[in-house]
GUVO-918849 format. One record per residue: residue number from 1; residue in three letters; x, y, z of N, C-alpha, C in turn. Coordinates in steps of 0.02 Angstrom, whole numbers, plus 50000, padded with zeros to 5 digits. Atoms other than C-alpha are relative to their C-alpha. Example, Ala and Ser with C-alpha at 12.3 -4.5 7.8 and 13.67 -1.06 7.14 Angstrom:
seq,type,nX,nY,nZ,caX,caY,caZ,cX,cY,cZ
1,Ala,50045,49941,50000,50615,49775,50390,50045,50060,50000
2,Ser,49958,49941,49997,50684,49947,50357,49961,50055,50037
end
This chain:
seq,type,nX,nY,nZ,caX,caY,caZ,cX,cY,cZ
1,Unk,49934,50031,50004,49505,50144,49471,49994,49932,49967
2,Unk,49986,50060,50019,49554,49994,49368,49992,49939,50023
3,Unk,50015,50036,49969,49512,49844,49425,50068,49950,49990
4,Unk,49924,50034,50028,49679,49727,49453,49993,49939,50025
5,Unk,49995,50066,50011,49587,49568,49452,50025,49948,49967
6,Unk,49997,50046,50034,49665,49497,49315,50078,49969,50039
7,Unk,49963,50007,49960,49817,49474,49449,49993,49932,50034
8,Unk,50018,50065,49970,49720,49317,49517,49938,49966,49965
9,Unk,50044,50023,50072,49613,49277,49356,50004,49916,50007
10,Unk,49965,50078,50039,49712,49115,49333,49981,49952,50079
11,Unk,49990,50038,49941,49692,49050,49533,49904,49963,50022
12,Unk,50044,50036,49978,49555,48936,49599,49935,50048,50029
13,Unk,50027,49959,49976,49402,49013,49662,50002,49996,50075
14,Unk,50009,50030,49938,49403,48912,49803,50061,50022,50051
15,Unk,49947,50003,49965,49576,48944,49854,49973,50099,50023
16,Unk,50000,49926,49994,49530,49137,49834,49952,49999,50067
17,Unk,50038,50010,49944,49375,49110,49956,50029,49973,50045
18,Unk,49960,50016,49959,49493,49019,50067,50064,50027,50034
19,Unk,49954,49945,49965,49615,49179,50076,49965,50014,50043
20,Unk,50033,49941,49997,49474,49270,50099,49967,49999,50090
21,Unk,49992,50041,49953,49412,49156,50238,50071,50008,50075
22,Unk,49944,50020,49964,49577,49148,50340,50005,50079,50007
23,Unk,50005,49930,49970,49585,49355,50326,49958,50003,50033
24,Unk,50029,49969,49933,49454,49366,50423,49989,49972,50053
25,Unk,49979,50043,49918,49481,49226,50564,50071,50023,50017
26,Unk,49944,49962,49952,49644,49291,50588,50000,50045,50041
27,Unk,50004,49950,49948,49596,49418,50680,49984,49959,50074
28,Unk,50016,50033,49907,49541,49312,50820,49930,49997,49993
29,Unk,50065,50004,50012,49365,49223,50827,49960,50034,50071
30,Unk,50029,49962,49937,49234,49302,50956,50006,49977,50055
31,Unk,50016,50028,49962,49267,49294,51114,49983,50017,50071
32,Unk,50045,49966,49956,49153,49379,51208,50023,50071,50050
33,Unk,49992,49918,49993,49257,49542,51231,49991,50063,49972
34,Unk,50031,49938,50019,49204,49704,51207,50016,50038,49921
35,Unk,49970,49968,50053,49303,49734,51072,50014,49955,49938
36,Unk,49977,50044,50051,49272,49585,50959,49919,50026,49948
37,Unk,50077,49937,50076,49105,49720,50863,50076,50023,49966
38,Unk,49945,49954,50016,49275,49821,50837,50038,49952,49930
39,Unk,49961,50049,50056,49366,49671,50750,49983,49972,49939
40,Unk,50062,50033,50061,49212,49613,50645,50006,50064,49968
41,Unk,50014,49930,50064,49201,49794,50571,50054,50023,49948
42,Unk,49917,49989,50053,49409,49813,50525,49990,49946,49949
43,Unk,50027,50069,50051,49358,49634,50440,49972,50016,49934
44,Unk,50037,49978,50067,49234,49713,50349,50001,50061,49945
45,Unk,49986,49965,50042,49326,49845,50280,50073,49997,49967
46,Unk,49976,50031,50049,49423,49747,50186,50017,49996,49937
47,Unk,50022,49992,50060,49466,49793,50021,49996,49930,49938
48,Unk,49982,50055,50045,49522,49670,49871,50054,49976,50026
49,Unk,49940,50032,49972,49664,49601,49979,50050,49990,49932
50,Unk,49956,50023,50052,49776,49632,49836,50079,49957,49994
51,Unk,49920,50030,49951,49942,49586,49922,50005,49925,50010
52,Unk,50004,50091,49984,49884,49393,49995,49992,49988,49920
53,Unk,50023,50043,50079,49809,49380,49812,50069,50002,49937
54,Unk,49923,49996,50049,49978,49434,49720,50037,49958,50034
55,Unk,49943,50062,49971,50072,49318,49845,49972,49911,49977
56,Unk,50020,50036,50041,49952,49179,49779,50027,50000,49947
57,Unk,50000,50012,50076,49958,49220,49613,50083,49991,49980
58,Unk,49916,50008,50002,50163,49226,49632,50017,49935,50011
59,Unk,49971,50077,49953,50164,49050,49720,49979,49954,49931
60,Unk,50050,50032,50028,50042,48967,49585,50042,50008,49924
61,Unk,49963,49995,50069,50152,49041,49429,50089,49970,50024
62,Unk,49909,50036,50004,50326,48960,49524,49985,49931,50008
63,Unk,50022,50083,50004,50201,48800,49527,49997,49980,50062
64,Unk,50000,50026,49933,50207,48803,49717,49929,49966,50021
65,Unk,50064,49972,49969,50059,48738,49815,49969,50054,50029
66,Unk,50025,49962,49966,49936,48828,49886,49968,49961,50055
67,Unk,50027,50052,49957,49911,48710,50026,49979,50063,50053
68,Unk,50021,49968,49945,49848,48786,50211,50058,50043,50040
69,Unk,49935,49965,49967,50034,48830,50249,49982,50071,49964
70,Unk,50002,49940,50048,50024,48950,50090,49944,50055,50020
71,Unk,50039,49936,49989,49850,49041,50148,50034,50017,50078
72,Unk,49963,49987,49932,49914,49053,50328,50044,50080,49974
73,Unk,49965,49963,49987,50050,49150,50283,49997,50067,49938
74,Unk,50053,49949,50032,49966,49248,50147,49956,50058,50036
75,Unk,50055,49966,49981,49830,49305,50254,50018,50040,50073
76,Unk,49957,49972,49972,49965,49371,50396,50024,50053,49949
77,Unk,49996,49940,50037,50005,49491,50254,49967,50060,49999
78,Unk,50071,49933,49990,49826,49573,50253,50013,50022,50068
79,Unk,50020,49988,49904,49825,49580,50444,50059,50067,50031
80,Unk,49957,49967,49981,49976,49660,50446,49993,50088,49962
81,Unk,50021,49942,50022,49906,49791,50310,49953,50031,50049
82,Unk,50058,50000,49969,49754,49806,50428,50046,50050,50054
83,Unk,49967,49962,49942,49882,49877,50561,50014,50059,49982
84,Unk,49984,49919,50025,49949,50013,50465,49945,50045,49973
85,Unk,50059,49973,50020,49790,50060,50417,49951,50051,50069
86,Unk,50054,49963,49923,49688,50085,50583,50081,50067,50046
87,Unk,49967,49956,49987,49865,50172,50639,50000,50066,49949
88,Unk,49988,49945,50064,49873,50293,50470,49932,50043,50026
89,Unk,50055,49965,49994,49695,50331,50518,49990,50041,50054
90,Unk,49991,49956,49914,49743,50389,50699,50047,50061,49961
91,Unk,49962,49936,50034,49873,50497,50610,49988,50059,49970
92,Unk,50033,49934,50031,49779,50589,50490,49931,50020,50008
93,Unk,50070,49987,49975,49615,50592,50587,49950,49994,49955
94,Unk,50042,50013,50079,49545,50517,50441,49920,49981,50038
95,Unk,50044,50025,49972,49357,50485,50485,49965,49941,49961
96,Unk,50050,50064,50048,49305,50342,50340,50063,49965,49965
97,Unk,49927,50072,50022,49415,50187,50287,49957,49974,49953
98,Unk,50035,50036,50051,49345,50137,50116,49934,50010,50002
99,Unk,50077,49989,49997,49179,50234,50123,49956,49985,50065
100,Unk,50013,50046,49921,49141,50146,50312,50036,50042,50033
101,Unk,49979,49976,49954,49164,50225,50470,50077,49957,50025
102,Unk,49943,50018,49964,49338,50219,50528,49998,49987,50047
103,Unk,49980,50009,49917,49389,50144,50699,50014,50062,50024
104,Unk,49982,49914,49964,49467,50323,50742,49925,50010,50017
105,Unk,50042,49940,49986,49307,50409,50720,49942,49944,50034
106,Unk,50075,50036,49950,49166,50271,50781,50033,49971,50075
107,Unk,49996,50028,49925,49264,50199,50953,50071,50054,50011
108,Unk,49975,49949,49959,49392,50352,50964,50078,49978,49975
109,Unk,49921,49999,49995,49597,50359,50935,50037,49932,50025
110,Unk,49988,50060,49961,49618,50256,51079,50006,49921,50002
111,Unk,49997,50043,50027,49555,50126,51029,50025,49940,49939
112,Unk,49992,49987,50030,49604,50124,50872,50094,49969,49995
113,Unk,49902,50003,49998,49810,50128,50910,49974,49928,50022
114,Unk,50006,50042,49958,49770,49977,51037,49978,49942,49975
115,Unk,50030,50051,50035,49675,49877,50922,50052,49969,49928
116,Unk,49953,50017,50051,49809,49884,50789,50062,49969,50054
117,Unk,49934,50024,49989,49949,49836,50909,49967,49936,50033
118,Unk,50032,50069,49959,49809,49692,50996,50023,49935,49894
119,Unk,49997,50039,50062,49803,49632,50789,50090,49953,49968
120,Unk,49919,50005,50014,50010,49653,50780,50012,49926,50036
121,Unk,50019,50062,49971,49992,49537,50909,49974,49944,49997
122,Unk,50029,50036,50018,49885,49430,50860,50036,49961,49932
123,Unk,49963,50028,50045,50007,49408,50697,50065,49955,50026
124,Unk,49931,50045,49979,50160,49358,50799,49973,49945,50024
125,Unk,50039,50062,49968,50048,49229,50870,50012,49963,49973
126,Unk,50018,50059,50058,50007,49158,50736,50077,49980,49978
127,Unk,49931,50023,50023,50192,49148,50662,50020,49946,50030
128,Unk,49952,50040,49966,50262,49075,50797,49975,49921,49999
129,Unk,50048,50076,49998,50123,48923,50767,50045,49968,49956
130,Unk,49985,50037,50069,50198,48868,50614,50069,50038,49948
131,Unk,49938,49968,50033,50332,48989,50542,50076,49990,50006
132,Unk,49913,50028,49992,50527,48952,50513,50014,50070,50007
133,Unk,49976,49950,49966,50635,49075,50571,50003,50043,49914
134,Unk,49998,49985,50045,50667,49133,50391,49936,50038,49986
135,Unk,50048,49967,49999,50490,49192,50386,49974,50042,50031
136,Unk,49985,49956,49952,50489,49268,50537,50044,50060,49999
137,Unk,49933,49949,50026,50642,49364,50475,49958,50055,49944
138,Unk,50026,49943,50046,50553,49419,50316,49923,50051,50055
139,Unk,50032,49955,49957,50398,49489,50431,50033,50040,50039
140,Unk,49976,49942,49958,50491,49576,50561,50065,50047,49954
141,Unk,49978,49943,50060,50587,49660,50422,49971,50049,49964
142,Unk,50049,49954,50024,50439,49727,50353,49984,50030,50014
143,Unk,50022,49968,49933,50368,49773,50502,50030,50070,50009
144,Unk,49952,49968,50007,50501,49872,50523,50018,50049,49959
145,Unk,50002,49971,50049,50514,49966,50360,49942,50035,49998
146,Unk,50052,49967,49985,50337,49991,50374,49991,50056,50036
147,Unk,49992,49979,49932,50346,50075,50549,50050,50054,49974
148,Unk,49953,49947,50006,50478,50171,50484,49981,50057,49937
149,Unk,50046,49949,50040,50390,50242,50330,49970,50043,49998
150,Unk,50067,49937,49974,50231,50292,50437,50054,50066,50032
151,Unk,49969,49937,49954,50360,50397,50560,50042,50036,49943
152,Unk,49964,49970,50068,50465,50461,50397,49940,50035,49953
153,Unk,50053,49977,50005,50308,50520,50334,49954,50039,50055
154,Unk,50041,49960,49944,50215,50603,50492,50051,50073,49988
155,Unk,49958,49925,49981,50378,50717,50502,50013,50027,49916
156,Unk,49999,49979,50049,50366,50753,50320,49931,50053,49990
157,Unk,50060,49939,49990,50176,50837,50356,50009,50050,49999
158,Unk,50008,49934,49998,50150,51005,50323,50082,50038,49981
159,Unk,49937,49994,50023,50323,51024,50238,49997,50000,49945
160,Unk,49997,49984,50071,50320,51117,50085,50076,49990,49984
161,Unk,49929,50025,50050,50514,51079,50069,50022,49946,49997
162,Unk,50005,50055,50012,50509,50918,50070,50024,49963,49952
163,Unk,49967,50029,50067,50616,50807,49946,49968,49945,49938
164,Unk,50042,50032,50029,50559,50715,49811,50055,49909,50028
165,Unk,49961,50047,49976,50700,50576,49856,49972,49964,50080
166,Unk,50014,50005,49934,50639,50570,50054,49909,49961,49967
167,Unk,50080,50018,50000,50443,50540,49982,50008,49921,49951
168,Unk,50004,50068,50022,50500,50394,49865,50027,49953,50029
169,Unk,49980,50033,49954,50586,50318,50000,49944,49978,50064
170,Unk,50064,50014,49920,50425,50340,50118,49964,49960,49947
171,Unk,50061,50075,50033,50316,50248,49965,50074,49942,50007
172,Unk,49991,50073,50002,50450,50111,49963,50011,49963,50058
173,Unk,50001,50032,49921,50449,50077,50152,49927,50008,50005
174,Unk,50080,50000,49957,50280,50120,50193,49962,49964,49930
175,Unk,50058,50032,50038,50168,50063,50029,50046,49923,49958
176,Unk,49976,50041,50024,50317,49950,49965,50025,49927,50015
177,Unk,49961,50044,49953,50378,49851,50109,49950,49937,49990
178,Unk,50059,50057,49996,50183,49740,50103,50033,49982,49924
179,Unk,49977,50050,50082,50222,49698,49904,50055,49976,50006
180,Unk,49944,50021,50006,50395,49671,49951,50014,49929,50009
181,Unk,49988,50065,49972,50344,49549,50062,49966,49932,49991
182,Unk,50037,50058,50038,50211,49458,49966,50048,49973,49947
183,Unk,49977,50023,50067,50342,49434,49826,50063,49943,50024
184,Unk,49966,50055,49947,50462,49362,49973,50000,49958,50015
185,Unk,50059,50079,49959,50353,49248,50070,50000,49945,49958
186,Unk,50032,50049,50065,50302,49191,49877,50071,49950,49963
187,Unk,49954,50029,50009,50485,49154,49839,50034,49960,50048
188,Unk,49970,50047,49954,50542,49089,49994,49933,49928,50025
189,Unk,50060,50065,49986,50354,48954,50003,50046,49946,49926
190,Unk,49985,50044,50042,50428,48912,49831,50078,49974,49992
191,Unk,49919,50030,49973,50616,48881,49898,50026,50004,49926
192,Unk,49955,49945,50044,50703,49004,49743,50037,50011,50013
193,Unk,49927,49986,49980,50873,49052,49739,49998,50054,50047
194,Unk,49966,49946,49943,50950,49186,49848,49984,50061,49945
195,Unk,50013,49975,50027,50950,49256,49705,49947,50049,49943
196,Unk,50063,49994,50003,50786,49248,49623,49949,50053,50060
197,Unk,50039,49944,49958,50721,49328,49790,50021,50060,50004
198,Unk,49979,49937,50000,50824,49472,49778,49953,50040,49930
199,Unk,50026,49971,50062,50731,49505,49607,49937,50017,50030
200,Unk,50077,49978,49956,50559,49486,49700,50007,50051,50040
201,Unk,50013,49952,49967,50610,49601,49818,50010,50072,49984
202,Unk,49988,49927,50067,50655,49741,49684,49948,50002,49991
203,Unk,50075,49993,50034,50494,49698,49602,49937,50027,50039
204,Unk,50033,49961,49945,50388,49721,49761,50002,50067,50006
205,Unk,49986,49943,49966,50474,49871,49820,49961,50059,49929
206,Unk,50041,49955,50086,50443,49953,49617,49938,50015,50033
207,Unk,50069,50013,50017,50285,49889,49616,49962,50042,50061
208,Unk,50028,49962,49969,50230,49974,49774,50015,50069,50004
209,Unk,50001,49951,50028,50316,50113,49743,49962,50052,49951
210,Unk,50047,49963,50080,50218,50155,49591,49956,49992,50012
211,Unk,50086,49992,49976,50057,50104,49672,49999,50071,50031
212,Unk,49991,49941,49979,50088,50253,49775,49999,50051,49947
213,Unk,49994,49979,50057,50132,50352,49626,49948,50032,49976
214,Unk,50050,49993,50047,49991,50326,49527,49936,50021,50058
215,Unk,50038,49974,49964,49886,50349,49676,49985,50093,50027
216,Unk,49981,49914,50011,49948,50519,49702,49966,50048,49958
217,Unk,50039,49973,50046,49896,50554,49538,49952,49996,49989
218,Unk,50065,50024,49997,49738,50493,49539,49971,50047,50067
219,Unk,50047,49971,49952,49703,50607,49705,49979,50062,49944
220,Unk,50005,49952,50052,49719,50751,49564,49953,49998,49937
221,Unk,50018,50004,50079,49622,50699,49416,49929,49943,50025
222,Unk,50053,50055,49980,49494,50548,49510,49980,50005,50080
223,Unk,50003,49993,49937,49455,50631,49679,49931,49942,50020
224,Unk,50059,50037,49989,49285,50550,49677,49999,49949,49974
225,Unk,49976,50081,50006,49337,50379,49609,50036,49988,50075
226,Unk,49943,50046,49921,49466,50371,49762,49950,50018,50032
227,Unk,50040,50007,49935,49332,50407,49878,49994,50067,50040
228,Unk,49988,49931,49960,49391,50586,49928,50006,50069,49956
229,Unk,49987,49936,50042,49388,50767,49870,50068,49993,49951
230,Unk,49956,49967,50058,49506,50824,49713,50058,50029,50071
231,Unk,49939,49972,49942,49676,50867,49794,49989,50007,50089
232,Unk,49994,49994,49919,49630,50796,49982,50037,49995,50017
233,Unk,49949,50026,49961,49806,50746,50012,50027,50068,50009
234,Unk,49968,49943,49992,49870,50922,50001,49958,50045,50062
235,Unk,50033,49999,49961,49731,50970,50096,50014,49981,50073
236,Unk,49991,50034,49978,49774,50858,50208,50070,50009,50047
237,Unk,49939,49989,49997,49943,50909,50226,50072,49972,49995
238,Unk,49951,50037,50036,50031,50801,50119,50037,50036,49942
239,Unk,49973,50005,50070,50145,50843,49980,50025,49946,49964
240,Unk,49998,50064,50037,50143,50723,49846,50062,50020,49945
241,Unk,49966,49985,50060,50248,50703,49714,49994,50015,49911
242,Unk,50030,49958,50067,50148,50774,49560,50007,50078,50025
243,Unk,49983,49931,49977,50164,50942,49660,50062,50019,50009
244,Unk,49939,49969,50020,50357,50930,49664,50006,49988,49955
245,Unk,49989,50001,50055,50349,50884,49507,49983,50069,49939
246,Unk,50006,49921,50036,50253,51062,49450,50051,50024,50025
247,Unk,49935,49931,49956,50394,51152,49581,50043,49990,49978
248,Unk,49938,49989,50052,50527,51095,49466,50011,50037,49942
249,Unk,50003,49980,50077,50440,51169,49319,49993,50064,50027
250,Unk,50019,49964,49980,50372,51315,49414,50006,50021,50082
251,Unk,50007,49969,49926,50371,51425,49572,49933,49977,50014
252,Unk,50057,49996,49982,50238,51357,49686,49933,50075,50015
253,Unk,50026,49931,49963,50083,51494,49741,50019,50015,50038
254,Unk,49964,49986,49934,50173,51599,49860,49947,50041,50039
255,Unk,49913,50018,49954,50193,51654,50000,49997,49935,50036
256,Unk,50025,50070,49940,50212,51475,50074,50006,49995,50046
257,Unk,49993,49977,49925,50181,51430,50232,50058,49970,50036
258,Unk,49946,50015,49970,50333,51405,50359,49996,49905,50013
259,Unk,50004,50089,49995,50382,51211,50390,49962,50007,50066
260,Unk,50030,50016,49947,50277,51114,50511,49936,50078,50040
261,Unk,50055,49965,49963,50137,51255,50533,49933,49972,49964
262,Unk,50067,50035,50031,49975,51146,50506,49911,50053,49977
263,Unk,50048,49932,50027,49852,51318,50502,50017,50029,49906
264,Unk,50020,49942,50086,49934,51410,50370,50035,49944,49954
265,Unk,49993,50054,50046,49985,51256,50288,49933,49993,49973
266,Unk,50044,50012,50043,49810,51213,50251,49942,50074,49967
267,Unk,50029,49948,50016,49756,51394,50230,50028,50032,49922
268,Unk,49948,50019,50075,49889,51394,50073,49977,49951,49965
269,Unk,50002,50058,50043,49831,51238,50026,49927,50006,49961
270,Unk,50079,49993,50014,49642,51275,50020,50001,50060,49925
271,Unk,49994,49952,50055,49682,51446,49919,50059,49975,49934
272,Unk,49955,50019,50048,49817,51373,49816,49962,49949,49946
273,Unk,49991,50069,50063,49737,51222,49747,49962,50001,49947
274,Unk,50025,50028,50089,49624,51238,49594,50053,50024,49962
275,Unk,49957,49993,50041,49778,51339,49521,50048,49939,49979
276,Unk,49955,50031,50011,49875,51213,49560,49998,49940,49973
277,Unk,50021,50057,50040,49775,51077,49498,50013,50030,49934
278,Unk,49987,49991,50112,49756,51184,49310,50065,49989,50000
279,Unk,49936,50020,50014,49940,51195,49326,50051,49945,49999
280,Unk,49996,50069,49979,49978,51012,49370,49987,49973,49922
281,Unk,50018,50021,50077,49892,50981,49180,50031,50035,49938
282,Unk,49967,49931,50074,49939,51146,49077,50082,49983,50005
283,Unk,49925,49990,49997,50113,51119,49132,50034,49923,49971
284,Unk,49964,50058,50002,50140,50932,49093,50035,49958,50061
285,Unk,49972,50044,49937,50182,50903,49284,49955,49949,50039
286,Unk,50009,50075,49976,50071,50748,49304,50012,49976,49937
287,Unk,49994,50067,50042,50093,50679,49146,50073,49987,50047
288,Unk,49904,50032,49975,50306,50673,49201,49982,49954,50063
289,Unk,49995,50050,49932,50237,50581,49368,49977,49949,49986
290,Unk,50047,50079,50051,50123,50451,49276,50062,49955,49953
291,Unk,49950,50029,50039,50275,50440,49154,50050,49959,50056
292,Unk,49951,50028,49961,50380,50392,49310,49991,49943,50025
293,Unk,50031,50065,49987,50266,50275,49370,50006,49964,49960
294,Unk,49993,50069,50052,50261,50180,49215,50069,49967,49989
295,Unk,49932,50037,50013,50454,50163,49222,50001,49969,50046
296,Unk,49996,50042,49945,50435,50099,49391,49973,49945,49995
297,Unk,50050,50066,50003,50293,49978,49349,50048,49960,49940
298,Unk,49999,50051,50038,50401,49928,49210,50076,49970,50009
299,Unk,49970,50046,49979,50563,49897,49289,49964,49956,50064
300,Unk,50029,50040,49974,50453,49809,49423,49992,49936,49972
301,Unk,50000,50084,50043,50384,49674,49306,50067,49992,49944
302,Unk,49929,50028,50037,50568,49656,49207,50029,49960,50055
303,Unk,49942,50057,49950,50640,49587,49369,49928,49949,50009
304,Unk,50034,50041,50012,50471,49486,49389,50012,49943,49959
305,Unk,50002,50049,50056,50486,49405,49223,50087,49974,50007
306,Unk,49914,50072,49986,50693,49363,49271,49986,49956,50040
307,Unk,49983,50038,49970,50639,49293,49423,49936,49940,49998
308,Unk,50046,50051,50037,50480,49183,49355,50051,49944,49972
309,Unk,49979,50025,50052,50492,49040,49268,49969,49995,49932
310,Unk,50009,49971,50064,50480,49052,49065,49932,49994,49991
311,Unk,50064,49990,50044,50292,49007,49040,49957,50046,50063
312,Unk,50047,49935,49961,50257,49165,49177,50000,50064,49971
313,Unk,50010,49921,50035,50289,49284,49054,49952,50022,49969
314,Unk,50065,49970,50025,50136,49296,48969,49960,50029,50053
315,Unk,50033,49989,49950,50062,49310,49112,49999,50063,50051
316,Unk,49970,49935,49975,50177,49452,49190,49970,50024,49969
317,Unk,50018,49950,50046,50133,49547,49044,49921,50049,49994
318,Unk,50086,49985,49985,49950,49539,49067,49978,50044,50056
319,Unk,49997,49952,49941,49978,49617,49239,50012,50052,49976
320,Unk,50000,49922,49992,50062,49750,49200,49944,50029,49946
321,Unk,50040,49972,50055,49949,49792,49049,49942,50037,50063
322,Unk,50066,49992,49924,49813,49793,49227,50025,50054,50021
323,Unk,49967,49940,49954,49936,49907,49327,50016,50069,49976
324,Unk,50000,49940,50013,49978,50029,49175,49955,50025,49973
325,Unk,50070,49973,50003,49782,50054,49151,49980,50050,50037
326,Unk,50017,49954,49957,49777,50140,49313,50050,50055,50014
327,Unk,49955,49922,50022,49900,50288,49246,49945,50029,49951
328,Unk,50035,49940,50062,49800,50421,49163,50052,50027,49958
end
């Protein structure tokens, strides 16, 4: 996958090591409970914190500081990704988070839920240290959207009829709501119109939208770049939207299996899918989802570049050039 450093190219190193820093004391420093091995390991599976680093790189192009207020409430972003993560992983009994043993599978489910709502916790904490109500507002909004994504998604499992409308609504609550709210945070640190933030929060929502998207496509065509078998989400008992995108062009392999039956859902899915991968290519139904993504990524950065100011457009530009790299 593309690498979408050039997103925080332009920012300090120091300040970056000082996100990077603050993600992982937020969690809470050791203190001598059983469950602070547990906290050091979610820490360390960490990816490129792209979210705190786009809320940087957003603050830094409206000329804001990046004083200690700015990582603070940056690095409450990750933490809050960190939650939906160790929960997603209870969901789909995922056993590896970025190549690393998942919490699910090394200390159990249990743990797992408990540790994400001890972290949730651990975020309102922190807010309430230093946050205006306004900030507080944009988090528990997110929260919220988030939370509502994952459960809008669980009951979409194993549901071959499934809408394509209902799944771009679960990427822009569940993968959109975190960009929404880095683009938020970044407009409301740099005290922007009412207006201006309404553009950020279009741009976010896009922009995560289409991460999703392109991720999708990428389970199809870069199984072993993402980390997981060729078509694991179907597997899995996801339908993505490159697969309603063949079922518009074509009848899926029949006979499919009834809604919500997780057996012959993946017993369909297992026999169905190299066809459905050749046909995913022969048919032109991932290019049309890649193509969709790129309209998303590119009304995304159009409201970006309205709500910038004029010498951030070069700069937009450079992004997306980053973001429509990782469309095949």
């Amino acid at each position: 996958m593309t690498d979408l450093s050039v997103l925080w190219s332009r920012l300090p190193k120091d300040k970056l090591d000082e996100m990077d820093l603050a993600c992982d004391l937020a969690m809470g420093e050791p203190d001598g409970e059983w469950f602070d091995v547990v906290l050091h390991h979610v820490a360390g599976t960490g990816g490129k914190r792209v979210r705190p680093r786009f809320f940087l790189a957003l603050l830094d192009l409206f000329g804001a500081p990046l004083d200690e207020r700015a990582i603070r409430v940056g690095s409450l972003v990750e933490l809050l990704h960190q939650v939906s993560l160790l929960h997603d992983d209870v969901v789909d009994d995922a056993p590896r988070r970025r190549s690393k043993e998942s919490v699910n599978q090394g200390w159990g489910p249990k743990t797992a839920i408990l540790l994400g709502d001890f972290i949730m916790a651990r975020i309102l904490e922190r807010l309430a240290e230093f946050a205006s109500t306004e900030i507080m507002c944009d988090y528990a909004k997110s929260s919220c959207a988030l939370a509502r994504g994952m459960l809008l998604e669980h009951e979409a499992r194993f549901d071959i009829s499934v809408t394509d409308s209902l799944l771009a609504r679960i990427a822009r609550e569940k993968t959109g709501s975190l960009f929404r709210l880095s683009a938020v945070l970044a407009g409301r640190l740099a005290e922007v119109s009412d207006e201006k933030r309404e553009l950020l929060s279009k741009a976010g929502e896009a922009l995560g939208e289409s991460f999703q998207l392109v991720d999708d496509c990428l389970d199809w065509t870069d199984g072993k770049e993402m980390g997981k078998p060729t078509g694991h989400d179907l597997l899995e008992g996801f339908v993505t939207r490159p697969v309603l995108s063949l079922a518009r062009i074509e009848s899926l392999p029949g006979p499919l299996p009834s809604r919500h039956d997780p057996f012959a859902f993946r017993c369909w899915a297992e026999e169905s899918l190299p066809l459905i991968q050749e046909r995913l290519i022969e048919t032109g139904a991932l290019a049309k989802a890649n193509s969709h993504a790129t309209r998303l990524l590119e009304g995304a950065f159009d409201n970006l570049q309205a709500a910038l100011p004029g010498g951030g457009k070069g700069v937009v530009e450079g992004w997306m050039g980053a973001f429509l790299s990782r469309v095949k």
